[in-house]
Each structure stands twice: as C-alpha cells, then as structure tokens.
C-alpha positions in Angstrom: 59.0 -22.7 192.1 62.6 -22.1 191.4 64.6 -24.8 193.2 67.6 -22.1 194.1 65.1 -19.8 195.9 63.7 -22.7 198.6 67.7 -22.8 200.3 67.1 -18.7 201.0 65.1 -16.6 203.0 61.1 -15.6 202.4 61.9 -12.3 201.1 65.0 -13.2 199.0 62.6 -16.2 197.7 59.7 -13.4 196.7 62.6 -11.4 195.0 64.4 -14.4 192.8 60.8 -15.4 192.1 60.3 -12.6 190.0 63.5 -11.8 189.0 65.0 -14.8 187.4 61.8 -15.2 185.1 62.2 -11.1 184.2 66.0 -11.5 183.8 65.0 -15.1 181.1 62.3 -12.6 179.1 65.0 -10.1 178.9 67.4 -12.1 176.9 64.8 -13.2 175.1 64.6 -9.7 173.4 67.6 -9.1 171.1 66.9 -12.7 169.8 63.9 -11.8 167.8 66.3 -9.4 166.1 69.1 -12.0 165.8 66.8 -14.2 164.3 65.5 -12.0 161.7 69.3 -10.6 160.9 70.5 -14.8 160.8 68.0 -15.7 158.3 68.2 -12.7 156.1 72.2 -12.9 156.3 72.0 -16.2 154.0 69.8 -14.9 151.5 73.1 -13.4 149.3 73.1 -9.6 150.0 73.7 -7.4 152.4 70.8 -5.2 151.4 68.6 -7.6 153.5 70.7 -7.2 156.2 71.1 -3.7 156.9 67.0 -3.4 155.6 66.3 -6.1 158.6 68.7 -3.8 160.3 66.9 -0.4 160.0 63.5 -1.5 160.2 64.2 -3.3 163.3 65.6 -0.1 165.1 62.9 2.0 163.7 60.0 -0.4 165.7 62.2 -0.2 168.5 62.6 3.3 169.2 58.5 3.6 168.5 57.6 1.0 170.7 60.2 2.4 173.6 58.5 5.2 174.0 55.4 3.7 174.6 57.1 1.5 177.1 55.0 3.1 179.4 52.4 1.2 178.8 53.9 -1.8 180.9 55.8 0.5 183.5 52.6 2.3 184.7 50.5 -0.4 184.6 52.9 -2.8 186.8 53.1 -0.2 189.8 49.4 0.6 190.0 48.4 -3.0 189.6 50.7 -4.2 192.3 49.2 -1.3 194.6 46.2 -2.6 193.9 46.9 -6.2 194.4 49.1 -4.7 197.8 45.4 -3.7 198.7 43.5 -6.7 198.2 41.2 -4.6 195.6 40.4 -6.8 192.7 37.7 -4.2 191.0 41.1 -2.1 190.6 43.5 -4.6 189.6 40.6 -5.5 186.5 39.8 -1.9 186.3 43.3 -1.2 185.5 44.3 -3.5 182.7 41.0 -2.5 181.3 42.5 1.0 181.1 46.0 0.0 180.1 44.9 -2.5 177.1 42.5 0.3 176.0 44.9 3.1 175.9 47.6 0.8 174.0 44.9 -0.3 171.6 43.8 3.2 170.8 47.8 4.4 170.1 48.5 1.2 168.1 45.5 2.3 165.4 46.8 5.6 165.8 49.9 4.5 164.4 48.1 2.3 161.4 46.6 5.2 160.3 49.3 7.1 160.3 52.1 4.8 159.2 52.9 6.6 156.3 53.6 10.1 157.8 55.2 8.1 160.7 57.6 5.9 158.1 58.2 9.6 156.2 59.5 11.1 159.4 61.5 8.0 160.4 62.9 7.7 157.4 64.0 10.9 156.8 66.2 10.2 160.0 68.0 7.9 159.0 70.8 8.1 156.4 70.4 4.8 154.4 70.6 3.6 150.2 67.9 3.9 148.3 68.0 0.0 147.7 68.2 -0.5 151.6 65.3 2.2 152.1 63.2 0.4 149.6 63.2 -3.0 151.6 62.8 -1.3 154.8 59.9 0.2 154.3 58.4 -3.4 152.7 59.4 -4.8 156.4 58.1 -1.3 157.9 54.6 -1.3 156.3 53.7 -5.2 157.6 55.4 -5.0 160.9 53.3 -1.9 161.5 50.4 -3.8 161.6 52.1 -5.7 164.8 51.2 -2.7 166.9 47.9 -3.8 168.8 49.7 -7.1 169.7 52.7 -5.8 170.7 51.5 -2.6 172.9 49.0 -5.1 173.5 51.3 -7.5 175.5 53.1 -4.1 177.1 49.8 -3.9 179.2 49.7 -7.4 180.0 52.9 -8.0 180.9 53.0 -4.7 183.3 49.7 -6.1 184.5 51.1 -9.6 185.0 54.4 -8.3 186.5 51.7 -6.1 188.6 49.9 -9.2 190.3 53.5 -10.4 191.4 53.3 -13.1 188.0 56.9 -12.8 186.3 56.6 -16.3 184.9 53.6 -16.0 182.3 56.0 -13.0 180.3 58.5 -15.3 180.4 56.4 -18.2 178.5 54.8 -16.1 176.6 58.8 -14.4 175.4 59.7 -17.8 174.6 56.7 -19.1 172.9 57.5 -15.6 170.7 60.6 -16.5 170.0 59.9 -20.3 168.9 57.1 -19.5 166.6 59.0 -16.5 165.0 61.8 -19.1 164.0 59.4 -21.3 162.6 57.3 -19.0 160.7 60.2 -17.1 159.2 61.8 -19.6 157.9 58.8 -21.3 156.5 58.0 -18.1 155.1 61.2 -17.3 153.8 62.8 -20.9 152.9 59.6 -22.6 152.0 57.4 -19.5 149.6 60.8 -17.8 148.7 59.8 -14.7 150.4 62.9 -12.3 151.3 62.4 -9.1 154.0 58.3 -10.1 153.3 58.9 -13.2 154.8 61.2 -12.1 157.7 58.2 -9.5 158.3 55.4 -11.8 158.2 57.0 -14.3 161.0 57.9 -11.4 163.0 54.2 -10.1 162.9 52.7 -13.7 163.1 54.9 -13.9 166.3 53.8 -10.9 167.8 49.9 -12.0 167.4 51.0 -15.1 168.7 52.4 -13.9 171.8 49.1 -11.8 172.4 47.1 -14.9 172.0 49.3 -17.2 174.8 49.0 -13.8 177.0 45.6 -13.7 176.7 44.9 -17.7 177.2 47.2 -17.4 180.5 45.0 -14.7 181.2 41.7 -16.2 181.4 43.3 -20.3 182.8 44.7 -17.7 186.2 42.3 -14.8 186.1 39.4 -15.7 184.2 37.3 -15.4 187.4 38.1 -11.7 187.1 35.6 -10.9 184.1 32.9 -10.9 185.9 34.3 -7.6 187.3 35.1 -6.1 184.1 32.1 -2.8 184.3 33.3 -0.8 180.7 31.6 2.5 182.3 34.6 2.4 184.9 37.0 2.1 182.0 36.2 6.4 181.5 36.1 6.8 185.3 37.7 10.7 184.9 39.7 11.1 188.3 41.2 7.6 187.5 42.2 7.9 184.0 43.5 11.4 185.1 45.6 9.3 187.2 46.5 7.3 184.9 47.9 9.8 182.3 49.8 11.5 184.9 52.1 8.3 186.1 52.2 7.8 182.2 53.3 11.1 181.3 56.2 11.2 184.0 57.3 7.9 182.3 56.6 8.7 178.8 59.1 12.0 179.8 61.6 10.2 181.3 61.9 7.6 178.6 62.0 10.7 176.3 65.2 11.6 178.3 66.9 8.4 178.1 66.3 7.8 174.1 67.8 11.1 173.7 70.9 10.0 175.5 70.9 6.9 174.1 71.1 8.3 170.4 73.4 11.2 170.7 75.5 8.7 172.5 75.6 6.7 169.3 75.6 9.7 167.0 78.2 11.4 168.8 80.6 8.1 168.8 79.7 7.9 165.0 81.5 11.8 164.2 84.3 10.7 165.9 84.7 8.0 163.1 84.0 4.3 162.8 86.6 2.9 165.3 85.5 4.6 167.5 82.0 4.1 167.2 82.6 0.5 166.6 84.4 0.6 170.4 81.1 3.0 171.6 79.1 0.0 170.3 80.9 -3.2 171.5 81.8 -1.7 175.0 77.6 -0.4 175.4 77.3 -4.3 175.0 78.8 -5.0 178.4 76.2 -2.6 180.0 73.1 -4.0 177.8 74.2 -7.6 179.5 74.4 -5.9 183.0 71.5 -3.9 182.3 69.5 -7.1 181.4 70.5 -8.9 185.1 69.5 -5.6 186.8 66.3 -5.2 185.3 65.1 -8.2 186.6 65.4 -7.0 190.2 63.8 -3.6 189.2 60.7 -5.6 188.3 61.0 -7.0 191.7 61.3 -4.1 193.0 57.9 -2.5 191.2 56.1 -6.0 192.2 56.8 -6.2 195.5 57.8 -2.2 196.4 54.2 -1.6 194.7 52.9 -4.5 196.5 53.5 -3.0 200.1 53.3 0.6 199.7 49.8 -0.6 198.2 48.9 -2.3 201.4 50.6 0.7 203.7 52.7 -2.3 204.9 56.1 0.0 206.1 57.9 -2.7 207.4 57.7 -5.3 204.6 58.2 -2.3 202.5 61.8 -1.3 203.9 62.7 -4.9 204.3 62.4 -5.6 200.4 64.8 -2.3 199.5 67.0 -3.4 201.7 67.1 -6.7 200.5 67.4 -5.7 196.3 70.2 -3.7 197.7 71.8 -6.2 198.7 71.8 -8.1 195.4 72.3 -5.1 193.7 75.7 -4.8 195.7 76.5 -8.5 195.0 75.9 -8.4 191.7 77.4 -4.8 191.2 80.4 -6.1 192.4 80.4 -9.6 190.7 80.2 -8.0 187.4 82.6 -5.3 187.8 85.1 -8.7 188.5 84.0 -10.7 185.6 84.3 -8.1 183.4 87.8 -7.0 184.7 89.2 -11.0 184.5 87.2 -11.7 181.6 85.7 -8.7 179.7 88.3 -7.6 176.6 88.2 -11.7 175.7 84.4 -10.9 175.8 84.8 -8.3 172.7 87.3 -10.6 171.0 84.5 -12.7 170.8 82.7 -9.9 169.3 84.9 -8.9 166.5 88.4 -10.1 164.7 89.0 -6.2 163.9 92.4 -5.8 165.6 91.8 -1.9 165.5 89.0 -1.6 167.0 90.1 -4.3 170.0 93.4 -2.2 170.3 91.5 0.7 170.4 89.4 -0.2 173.0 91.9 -0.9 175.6 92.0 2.8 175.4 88.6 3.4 177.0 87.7 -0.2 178.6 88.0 1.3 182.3 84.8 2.8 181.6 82.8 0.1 181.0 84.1 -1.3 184.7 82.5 1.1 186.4 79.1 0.3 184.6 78.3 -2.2 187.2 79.2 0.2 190.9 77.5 3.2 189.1 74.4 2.0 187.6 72.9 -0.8 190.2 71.2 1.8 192.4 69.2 3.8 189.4 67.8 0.3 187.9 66.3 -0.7 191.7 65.0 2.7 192.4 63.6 2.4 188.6 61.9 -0.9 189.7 60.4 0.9 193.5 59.5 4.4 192.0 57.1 2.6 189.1 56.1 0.3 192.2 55.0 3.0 194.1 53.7 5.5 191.2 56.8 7.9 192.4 57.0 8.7 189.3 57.5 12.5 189.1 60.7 12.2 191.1 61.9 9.7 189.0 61.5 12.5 186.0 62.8 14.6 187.7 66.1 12.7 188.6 66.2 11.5 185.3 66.0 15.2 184.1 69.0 16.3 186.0 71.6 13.5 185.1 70.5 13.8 181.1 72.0 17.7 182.2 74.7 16.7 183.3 75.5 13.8 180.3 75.1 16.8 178.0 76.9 19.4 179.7 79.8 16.9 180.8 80.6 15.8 177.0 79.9 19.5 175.9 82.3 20.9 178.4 85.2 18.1 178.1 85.0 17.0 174.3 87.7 19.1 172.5 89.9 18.4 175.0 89.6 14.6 175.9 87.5 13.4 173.2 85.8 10.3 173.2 86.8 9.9 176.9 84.2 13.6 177.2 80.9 10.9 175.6 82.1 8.0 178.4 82.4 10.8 181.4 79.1 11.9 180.6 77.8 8.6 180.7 79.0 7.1 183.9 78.0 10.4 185.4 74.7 10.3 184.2 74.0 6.7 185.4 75.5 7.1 188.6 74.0 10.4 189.1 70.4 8.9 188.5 70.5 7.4 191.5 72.3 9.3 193.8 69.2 11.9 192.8 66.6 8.9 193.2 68.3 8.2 196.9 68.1 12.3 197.6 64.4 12.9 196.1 62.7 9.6 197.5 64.8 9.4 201.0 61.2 10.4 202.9 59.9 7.2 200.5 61.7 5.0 201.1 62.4 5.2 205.0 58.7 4.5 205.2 57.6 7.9 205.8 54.7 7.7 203.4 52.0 6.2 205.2 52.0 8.6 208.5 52.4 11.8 205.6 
C-alpha cells in the first residue's frame, strides 16, 4: 500500500493505487533508450550513437502501433473483473497473448521487407544504416517478449494490478544495464552488444511477468479451455475494440511525425525548439497517463459490474486530479520551465529562440488533461469507436490549422494545430460519450 493514499478518501485511495505505480513504469521507458544511447556514446564515434538512435525509433514506432495490444485488453479485462467473471478475465489474456504472439512471428518472418521499408524512411549514412540494421536484425527477435508483456500488462492493469508492471519495468531496466555493459565492456561488442542486453532484457521482463503471473493468478489455469481461445463472436469482439485503437493510434503517429518533419523544413532551430519544448508535454503526458490507466481499471471495473454510481463517482474524482494537476504544471512550468530547457541544452540560439514560442507549451497542461482521462475511461469501457472518432476530427483540424495558418505565422501554424488538436480531443470525447458517462448506459 502506498502510505500517501491511507490519509485520503476510498476512491482517491483506489485511484493513487494505480496511478502512482503507472506514472513509476512510465518513466521507466525512455531509460531503456538512455541506457543504450550512454553506453554507446563512450565507445568513440558518433556512428553508434545515431545507429542506437535510429534503430531505437524504428522499434518504437512498430511496437506503438501495436499498442493495442495492452489498451484493449486492460478495458475488457477490467469489465470482466467488474463482473466477477473469472472464465472471461482467463479467456481474455488467452486471446490477447495469442494474437501478440502470432503478429510478433509475423514480424520475424518478415523483418527483412519490414527493415527495407523502414529504412527507406529514414534519411541516414550508409555507415549509420549499416549498424542499424545489425541492432535492427537482433532486437527484432524481441518481439514475442515485448508484445508479449503488452498483453500482460493490459491484463494486469485490467484486474486493477498496476504494481506487477511496475516491478516488472524496473527489473527491465536493471538487467538491461547489466547485460549491456557486460556485453559491451566485458566481450568488446559495440551496437551487438547494446542489442543483445536490450533483447535479454526484454525476455527478462516476460519471464518476471509471467512468474508474477502464476505466484497471484496461478489458480486461474485451471480455467484456461484453448477451444474458447477461437470462440468467433468473442474474437470478433475483440478485433473490433482493437481495430478502433489500432486506428486511432494510426492518427496520433501521423501527427506525431509530421509534427517533427514539419518542424525539421523549417530548419534545425527550430526543430531543435519543436523538440525540447514536446519534452515538457512527454513529462506531463507521463503524470497523466497514470490516471488514464486508472481511469480504464476502475471506469472498466464499474461499467463491467453495471455499478452507475461508483461509475460517476470515479470520473468525477480523476477530474479532479486532472484539474489539480493541470493547473500545478501549467505553474511549474511557467516559474520554472525555460530553466528546464537550459538544462537541456547550452545552444544559446535555440534557448533564445524558444522564448519565441514557450507560451505554447503552457497551455499543454489546461488543454490536454481531459483527452488522457477520457483515453483511460473509453478503453475502460470498450468505447472505443467514439474515441476514433474524436480522435479523427482533432487530427482534421491539426492538419487543416497548420495548412491554413503556415505561410503566414510559421512555426507558430505547427503549435496552433497542436494545442487545438489536444484540446479538441476531449472536448469531442465530453460531446460523443456525454450519454456514457452520466451513467446512462446501463438503463439503454
């Protein structure tokens, strides 16, 4: 138990219970990047660096789209848990392990088209490209672990269990230290060695996941019935959530990269601005998340059980911390924010240059809190066609926005767009699901 959550209320106890734990595995992330990027920056080229660099991005944008895999899962598990039905809940993670296991040899087998493609992509040197695709062709063979623990952690997550992620994203991290630099500093392997702790870490993690598994759940197997794994009007149900999130995640990557592509034509200030000042969201994003996951625990949780009242009580209640910590943010990063990016970078250019455009990245926190919660309770409650659809209209307006306004504002067109499209994702979100969430499901 967290020893802050004990001096607050049940609910606000249930919330902080699963968000501080999601909010610890989310920093956790970029660190298994940092690592790789530290140990390959004192190997005496920067050739290992930008191939670290590349390859890293490359799995990242692969794996994000199948990010599914943990999103769908978490809301229908937590409806089933809401319901008591245990058959479900092991039926489900049946499902989800399968189908991530089935796309990860997908992508083995087809790793070489897959790297072609990728590659083609992305404008790097030939010496760069050459190490790349050493750290690309081991890594690849990651998949099965790490779509692996997508399904397991959504299932986790699902069963109201933020804390086993969380051990299992820190065991990740320790053992990718270690093995990388044993790897690297001990059998003088360079990018191979980088690869090969990243993938032993990856296994690694799927191995804790699986022990925590079977010491909390292990009385579960006995329910595990493989012909109910191909069950047709339950797999057709799970495609269906999975497609409206596979779609929307399609939406935000192509935001994300024209974001970045867009900043890059405008020349390297100014994308090196675009970049440091998207760092001030990724931290608020990573805070905010952790309450969305909340929000598909517990939102999932009570729709599951057709429990209205317990149902409205938690929105109202992530609201309210979405407010607070809207509104804290918004004041940290207007006391404390450009000494932020000075920590980031010595380029007086690009920190003189960003002065230009740093009221943007204040009103991150006021117009995205309310499209991360609704993320979280629309994945809870496997509304996820209305969250495609809202997420359809605000990538719209990003594009039309920057489209309309760049020759005349310039880079202030790609931040308009932006806020816009974050803000507008949840005013759409509140619109669509008003009938959802004032409780109006269970009597339609």
């Amino acid at each position: 138990m967290w020893v802050i959550s004990y001096f607050m209320p049940s609910r606000n106890k249930q919330i902080l219970d699963i968000a501080i734990p999601s909010i610890i595995s989310n920093i956790t992330v970029p660190l298994l990047g940092l690592v790789d990027v530290t140990i390959v920056g004192h190997l005496g080229s920067p050739t290992y660096i930008g191939a670290i660099a590349v390859g890293g991005m490359l799995f990242n944008m692969i794996y994000w789209i199948f990010g599914f895999l943990r999103m769908g899962t978490s809301g229908m598990t937590s409806q089933a848990f809401g319901r008591n039905d245990l058959d479900e809940v092991t039926r489900l993670l049946m499902r989800s392990t399968g189908v991530g296991l089935i796309i990860a040899l997908a992508l083995i087998a087809l790793q070489y088209p897959v790297s072609k493609l990728a590659f083609a992509l992305i404008d790097a040197t030939p010496e760069v490209e050459t190490y790349a695709h050493v750290y690309f062709s081991i890594c690849i063979w990651g998949a099965p672990a790490v779509l692996g623990l997508y399904s397991m952690s959504g299932w986790f997550i699902g069963m109201q269990n933020s804390r086993y992620p969380m051990l299992v994203a820190i065991t990740q991290n320790i053992i990718n230290i270690t093995a990388s630099l044993v790897f690297v500093f001990l059998f003088g392997l360079k990018v191979e060695g980088v690869a090969l702790g990243t993938l032993v870490a990856q296994y690694a993690g799927l191995f804790m996941a699986m022990y925590l598994w079977q010491r909390k759940y292990g009385k579960l197997y006995h329910r595990w019935q493989w012909h109910d794994f191909i069950c047709r009007r339950a797999m057709a149900r799970f495609f269906a959530v999975n497609r409206d999130i596979f779609l929307r995640t399609l939406c935000l990557v192509s935001v994300t990269v024209f974001f970045t592509s867009a900043g890059a034509r405008q020349g390297d200030v100014v994308l090196a601005v675009n970049t440091l000042l998207m760092q001030l969201f990724t931290l608020f994003s990573y805070i905010m998340d952790g309450f969305a996951y909340a929000g598909e625990a517990l939102g999932g949780r009570y729709y599951g059980a057709g429990n209205v009242s317990e149902f409205k009580d938690t929105t109202r209640k992530l609201f309210v911390w979405g407010c607070g910590i809207a509104a804290l943010f918004t004041l940290l990063y207007a006391i404390g924010g450009q000494d932020f990016l000075g920590l980031l970078t010595n380029e007086t250019s690009v920190i003189q240059a960003s002065s230009t455009y740093y009221y943007w990245a204040l009103a991150f926190p006021i117009a995205g809190f309310a499209a991360f919660l609704l993320d979280g309770l629309f994945i809870g409650t496997t509304s996820t066609n209305l969250m495609l659809r809202s997420m359809l209209i605000a990538s719209i307006s990003f594009f039309g926005i920057y489209y309309a306004a760049v020759d005349h504002i310039g880079n202030h067109a790609l931040w308009m767009g932006f806020i816009t499209y974050l803000a507008l994702r949840g005013i759409m979100q509140l619109i669509l699901g008003r009938r959802l969430l004032k409780g109006e499901w269970q009597s339609s």
